[in-house]
N, C-alpha and C positions, 0 to 999 in steps of 0.2 A: 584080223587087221595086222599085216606088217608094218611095226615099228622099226626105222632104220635112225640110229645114233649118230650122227655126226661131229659131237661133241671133240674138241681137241682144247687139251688145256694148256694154258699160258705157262713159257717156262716160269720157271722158280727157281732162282739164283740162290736160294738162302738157304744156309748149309744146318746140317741136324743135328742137333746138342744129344751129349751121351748127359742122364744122368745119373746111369747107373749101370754098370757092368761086373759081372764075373764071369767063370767060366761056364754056364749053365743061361743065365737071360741077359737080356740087357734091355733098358728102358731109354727110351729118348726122347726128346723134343721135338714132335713134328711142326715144321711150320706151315703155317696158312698156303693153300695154294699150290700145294706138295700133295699128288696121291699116292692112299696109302700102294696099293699096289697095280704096277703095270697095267694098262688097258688093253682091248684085242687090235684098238689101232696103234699101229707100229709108232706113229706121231707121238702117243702120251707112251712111251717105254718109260719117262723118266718115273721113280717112284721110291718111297721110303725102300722097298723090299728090291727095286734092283739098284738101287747105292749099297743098298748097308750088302747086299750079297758079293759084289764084289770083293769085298772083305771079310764075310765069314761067308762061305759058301754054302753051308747047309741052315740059316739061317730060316725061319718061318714067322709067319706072321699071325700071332694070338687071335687079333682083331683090328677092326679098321676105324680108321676115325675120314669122315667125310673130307672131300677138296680144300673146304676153306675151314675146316674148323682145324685149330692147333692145340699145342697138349701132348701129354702124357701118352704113349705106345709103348707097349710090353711087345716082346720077343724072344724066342725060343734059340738057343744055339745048339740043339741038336733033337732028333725024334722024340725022346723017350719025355724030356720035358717038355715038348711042346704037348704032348697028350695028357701029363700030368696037369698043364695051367689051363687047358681044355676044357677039363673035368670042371674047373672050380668055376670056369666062367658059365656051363650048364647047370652049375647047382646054385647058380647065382649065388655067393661064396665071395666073390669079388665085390670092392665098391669101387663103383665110379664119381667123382663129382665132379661137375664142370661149372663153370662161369662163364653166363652169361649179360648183354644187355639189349631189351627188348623196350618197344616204343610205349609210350605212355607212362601212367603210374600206376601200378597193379595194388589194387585195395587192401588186401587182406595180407598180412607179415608171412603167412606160409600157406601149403598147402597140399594137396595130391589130387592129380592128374591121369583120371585111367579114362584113358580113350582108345578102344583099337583100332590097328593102321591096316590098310588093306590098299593094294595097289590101282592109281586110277589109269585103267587101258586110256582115255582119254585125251591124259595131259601126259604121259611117259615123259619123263623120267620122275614125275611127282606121282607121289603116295596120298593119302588122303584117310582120316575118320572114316570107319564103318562099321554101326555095330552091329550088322546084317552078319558081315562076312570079316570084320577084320580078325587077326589076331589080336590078342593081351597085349596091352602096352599102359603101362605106369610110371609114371615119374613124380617125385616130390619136388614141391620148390621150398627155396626159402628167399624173404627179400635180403639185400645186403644192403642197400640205397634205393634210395628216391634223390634221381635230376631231377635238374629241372635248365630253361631255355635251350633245346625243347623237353620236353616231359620224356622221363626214360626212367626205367628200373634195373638196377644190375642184380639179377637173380642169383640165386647157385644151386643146380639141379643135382636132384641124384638120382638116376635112371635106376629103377627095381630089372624093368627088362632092357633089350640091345635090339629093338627094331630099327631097319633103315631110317633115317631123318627125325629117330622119333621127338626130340628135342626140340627141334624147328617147328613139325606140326602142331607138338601140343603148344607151343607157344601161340602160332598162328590160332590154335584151336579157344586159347582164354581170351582170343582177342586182342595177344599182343605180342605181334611177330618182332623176331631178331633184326634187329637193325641189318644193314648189307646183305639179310637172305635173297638169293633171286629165283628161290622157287618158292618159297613160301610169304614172303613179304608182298607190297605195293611195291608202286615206282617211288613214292615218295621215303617208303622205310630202307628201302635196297640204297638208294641215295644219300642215306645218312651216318654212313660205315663208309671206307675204304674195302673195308674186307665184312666177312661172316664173324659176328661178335660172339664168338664161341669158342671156347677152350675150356679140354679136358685140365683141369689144375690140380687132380687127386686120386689117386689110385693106391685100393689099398687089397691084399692077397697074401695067401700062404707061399712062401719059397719053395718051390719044389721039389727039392732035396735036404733042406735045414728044417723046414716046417715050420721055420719063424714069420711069424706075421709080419707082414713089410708093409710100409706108408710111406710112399712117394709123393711130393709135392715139384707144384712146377707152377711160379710166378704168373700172374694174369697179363702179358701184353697190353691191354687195353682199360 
């Protein structure tokens, strides 16, 4: 089956907060609706990685954070560091946490999520549970609140692994999708967001030349 992408995303006027720079990384604020990097259609050029290269030129991209999710992104300013914060993100060495808020009121105050994701030829560009054939995929929650009019939970996850979407699936997967998702939600949850209620808020890693442990934080939008 040929899958052909048509996707072209909405510009994004909203400019990206440093909050964190030396001569070696820099960390910044992606916002919503900003991809991380360039697509093969010439339409989506815009992207965290061709802004911020115009300005550092040898600039690279640690890892990506989805179209509509905002938050925290690390970044490399030259080779030798980008293969050094590599390393830490394969030895899963790094913490992620993100906030989000999903439909309903999820029971239980915390929990963990191993479900693995394996891609559905099907529904392309969406992933999907499979524990035939997925890869590992783990995420802990915790709750932070309970809404309510309508019923909603503001979680905050910490991904063990960095599969595509994983965040959004297992959500979808407990039965209680990301508000504004529009691949893994209803029509009615997608409708209840402006945007994808997700942001990376915490990052935390060794410097790659200092060897100090760094914790970056970045405000919840929402």
């Amino acid at each position: 089956m040929t899958v052909i992408d048509n996707f072209v995303a909405p510009a994004c006027h909203q400019p990206i907060e440093t909050l964190y720079q030396d001569e070696h990384i820099l960390l910044i604020n992606k916002p919503s609706g900003l991809l991380s990097l360039s697509g093969k259609n010439p339409l989506n050029l815009d992207s965290v990685h061709y802004r911020l290269a115009q300005i550092y030129p040898q600039i690279t991209l640690i890892h990506r954070l989805d179209l509509g999710t905002s938050g925290i992104m690390l970044l490399a300013l030259d080779k030798t560091t980008n293969a050094l914060l590599s390393l830490q993100f394969q030895s899963r060495t790094v913490i992620k946490r993100y906030q989000s808020i999903v439909a309903g009121h999820i029971k239980t105050d915390s929990g963990v999520i191993e479900a693995p994701i394996s891609k559905d030829k099907a529904l392309f560009p969406r992933l999907k549970v499979c524990f035939e054939q997925g890869q590992t995929a783990l995420s802990h929650f915790q709750v932070l609140e309970r809404l309510t009019k309508p019923d909603r939970t503001r979680l905050l996850f910490t991904p063990e692994t960095g599969r595509t979407h994983q965040l959004r699936i297992h959500s979808q997967y407990l039965g209680h999708p990301m508000l504004g998702c529009d691949l893994y939600g209803t029509e009615e949850t997608q409708t209840m967001a402006p945007r994808l209620l997700l942001h990376a808020s915490e990052l935390e890693f060794d410097h790659p030349v200092t060897g100090q442990r760094m914790t970056i934080s970045c405000p919840c939008p929402f």
